[in-house]
C-alpha positions as CSV (number, residue, x, y, z in Angstrom):
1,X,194.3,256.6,-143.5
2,X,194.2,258.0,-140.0
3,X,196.1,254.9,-138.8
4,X,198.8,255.6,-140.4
5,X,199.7,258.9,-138.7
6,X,200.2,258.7,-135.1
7,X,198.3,261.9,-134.0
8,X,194.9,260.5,-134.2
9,X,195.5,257.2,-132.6
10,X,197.2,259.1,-130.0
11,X,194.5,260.8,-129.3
12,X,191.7,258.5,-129.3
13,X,193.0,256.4,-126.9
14,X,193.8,259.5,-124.6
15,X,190.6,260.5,-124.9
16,X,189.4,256.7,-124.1
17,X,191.5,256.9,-121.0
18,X,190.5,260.1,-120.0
19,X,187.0,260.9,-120.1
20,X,184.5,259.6,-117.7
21,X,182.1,258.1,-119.8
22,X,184.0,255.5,-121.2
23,X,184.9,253.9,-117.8
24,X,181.1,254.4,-116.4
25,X,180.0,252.4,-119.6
26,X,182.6,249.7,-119.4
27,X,181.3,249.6,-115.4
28,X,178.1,249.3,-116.7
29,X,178.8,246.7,-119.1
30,X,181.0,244.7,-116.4
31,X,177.8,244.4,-114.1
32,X,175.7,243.2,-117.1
33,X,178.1,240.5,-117.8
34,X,178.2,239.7,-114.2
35,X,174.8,239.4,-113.4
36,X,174.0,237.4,-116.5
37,X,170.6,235.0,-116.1
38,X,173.3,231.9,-117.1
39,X,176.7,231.2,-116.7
40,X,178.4,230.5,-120.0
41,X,179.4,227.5,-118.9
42,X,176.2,226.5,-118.3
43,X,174.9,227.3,-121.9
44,X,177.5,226.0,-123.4
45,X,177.3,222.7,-121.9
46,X,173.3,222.6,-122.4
47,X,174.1,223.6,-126.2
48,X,176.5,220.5,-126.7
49,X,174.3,218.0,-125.0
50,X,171.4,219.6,-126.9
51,X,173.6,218.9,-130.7
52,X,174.7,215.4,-129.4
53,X,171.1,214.3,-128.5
54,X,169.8,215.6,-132.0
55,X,172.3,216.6,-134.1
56,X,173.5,219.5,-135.9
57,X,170.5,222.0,-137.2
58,X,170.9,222.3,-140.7
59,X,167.8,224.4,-141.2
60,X,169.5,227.3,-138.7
61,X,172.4,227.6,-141.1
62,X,172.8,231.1,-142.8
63,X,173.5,230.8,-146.5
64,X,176.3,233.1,-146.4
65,X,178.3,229.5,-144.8
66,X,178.1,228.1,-148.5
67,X,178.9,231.1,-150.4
68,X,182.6,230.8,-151.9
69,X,185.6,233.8,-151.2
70,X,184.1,236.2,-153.7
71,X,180.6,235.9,-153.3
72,X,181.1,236.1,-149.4
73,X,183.1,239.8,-149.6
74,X,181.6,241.2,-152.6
75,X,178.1,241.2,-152.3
């Protein structure tokens, strides 16, 4: 409902692009994604090599996969 006014969006993202906190955090976050263990590209690449030498893991798929439209949003 608030989205449909334009007071309240207006001033959430002022208040994103004003306050401190919200710029130190995404800083923060910025150096945690640079200074990752692994590149992506990296894990990525390990993670195909890892399906094509032994296939797809059937046993690590969530149940929620082979649940139909219904099941899925209204549960």
């Amino acid at each position: 409902e608030d989205l449909a006014r334009e007071g309240p969006l207006e001033e959430a993202i002022r208040e994103i692009l004003s306050n401190d906190r919200y710029r130190q955090q995404a800083k923060k976050i910025q150096r945690m994604v640079e200074g990752r263990p692994f590149p992506m590209k990296e894990v990525f690449v390990r993670n195909m090599e890892f399906l094509a030498k032994h296939g797809p893991l059937r046993h690590l798929d969530h149940f929620g996969r082979h649940l139909n439209f219904f099941q899925y949003y209204l549960i």
